[in-house]
N, C-alpha and C positions, 0 to 999 in steps of 0.2 A: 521654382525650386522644389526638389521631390522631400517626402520629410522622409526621414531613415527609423527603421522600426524601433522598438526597444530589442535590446536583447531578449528580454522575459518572453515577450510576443513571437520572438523566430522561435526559440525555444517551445515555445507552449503548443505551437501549429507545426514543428516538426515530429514534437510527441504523439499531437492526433491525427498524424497523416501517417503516423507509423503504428496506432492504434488501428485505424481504417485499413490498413491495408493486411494487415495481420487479420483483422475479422473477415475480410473479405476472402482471404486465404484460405482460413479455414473454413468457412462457409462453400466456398466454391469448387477449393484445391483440394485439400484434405481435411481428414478428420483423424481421433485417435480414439484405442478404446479396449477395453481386455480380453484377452484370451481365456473363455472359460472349460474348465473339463478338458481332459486328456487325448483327443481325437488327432491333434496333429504334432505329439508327439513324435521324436526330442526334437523333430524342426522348432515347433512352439509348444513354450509349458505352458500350464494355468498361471493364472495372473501376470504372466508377458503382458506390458502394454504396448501397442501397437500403432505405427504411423501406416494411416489406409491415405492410397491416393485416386483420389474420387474421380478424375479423368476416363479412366478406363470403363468404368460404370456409367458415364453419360452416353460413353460413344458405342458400346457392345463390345471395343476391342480386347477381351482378352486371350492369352497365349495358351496352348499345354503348357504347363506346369506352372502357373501364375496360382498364387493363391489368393483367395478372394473372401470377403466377406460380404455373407449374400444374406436378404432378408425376404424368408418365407411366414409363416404363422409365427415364427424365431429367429434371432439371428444365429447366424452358422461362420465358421472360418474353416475353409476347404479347399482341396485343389482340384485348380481343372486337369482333369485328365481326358475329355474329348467334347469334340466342340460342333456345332450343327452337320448333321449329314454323314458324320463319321461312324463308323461302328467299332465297337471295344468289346474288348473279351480277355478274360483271364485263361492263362492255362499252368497247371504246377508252377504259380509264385512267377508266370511272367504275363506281362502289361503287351497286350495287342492294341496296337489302332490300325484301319484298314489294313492289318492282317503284319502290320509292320513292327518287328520288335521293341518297346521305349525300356529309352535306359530311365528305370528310378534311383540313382546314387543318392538320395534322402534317405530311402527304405534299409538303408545295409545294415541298419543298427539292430534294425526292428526283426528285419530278414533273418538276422544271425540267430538273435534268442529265439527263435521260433524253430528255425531248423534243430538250435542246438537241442529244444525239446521233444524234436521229431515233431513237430509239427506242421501245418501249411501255414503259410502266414495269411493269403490271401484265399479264400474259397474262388473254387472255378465259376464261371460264367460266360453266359453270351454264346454268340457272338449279340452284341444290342443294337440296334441303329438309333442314332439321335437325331431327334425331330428340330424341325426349324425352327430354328428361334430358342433353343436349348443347351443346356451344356449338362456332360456327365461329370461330378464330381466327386472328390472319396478326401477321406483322412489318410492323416501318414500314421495312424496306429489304428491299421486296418482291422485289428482284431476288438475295439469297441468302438469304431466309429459310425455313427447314422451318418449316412450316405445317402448316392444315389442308387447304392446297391441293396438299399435294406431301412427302406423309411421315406427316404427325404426324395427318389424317385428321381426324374430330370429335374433341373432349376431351371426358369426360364430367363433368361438372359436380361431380360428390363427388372431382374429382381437380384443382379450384383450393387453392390454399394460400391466396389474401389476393389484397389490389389492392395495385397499388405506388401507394404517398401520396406522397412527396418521395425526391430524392437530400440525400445527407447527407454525400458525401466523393466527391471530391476539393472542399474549400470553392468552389472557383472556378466548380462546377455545382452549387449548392446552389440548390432550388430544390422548392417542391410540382409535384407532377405528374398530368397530366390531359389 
């Protein structure tokens, strides 16, 4: 005859199988963590906290326009905008990869004030080629963001953490992100 648990005991071993799997989660799946300084602006504010999904960062797979947070001497949140092999170039406020126009509909906000002050928003560059095993990155408030156009240089790729999936706090930017 089998004996039958207590309650308390199924109980108690559903808690810590739901404990273990939650740590192992974020341990392995994701992580979370803040947005600091004004660089990827109004995509992300400062103090957004952020759900990072660490997948991406094991396998090297990240996309154009995935944003990432990547850990050099600092940690950074930024986007990819080209990826090994590819060559990028700015020209009057537009995004080339292999010579190919990118839409950035993120930038329109930032594009607008900038125009509206007669300004460029993006300085020209390039054309650049990216080395293997590297990604080119930038902010979406290109006008104080350390990049890899003015500092931070190419990232290499074994140095992404994850992609940021969604903000989760302050509730009123709750939102997936992309």
């Amino acid at each position: 005859m089998m004996k039958q648990k207590s309650w308390f005991r199924s109980l108690l071993e559903c808690a810590l199988s739901a404990c273990l799997l939650a740590f192992l989660a974020k341990a392995l799946l994701f992580f979370v963590t803040d947005v600091e300084g004004t660089s990827m602006q109004p995509t992300l504010l400062a103090q957004d906290k952020i759900l990072v999904n660490r997948l991406p960062g094991y396998v090297h797979q990240v996309k154009h326009g995935d944003i990432v947070v990547l850990k050099t001497s600092d940690y950074y949140v930024k986007r990819v905008i080209a990826l090994p092999g590819e060559k990028v170039q700015m020209i009057e406020d537009k995004l080339y990869v292999d010579g190919r126009l990118q839409a950035e509909p993120y930038l329109s906000k930032n594009q607008q004030e900038a125009h509206r002050l007669m300004m460029r928003f993006t300085e020209n560059f390039g054309p650049i080629e990216v080395p293997k095993g590297e990604l080119f990155v930038m902010g979406d408030n290109r006008k104080v963001s350390r990049d890899s156009r003015n500092g931070l240089g190419f990232i290499k790729q074994r140095d992404v953490l994850g992609t940021v999936e969604a903000i989760y706090y302050p509730f009123s930017h709750i939102r997936r992100v992309k």
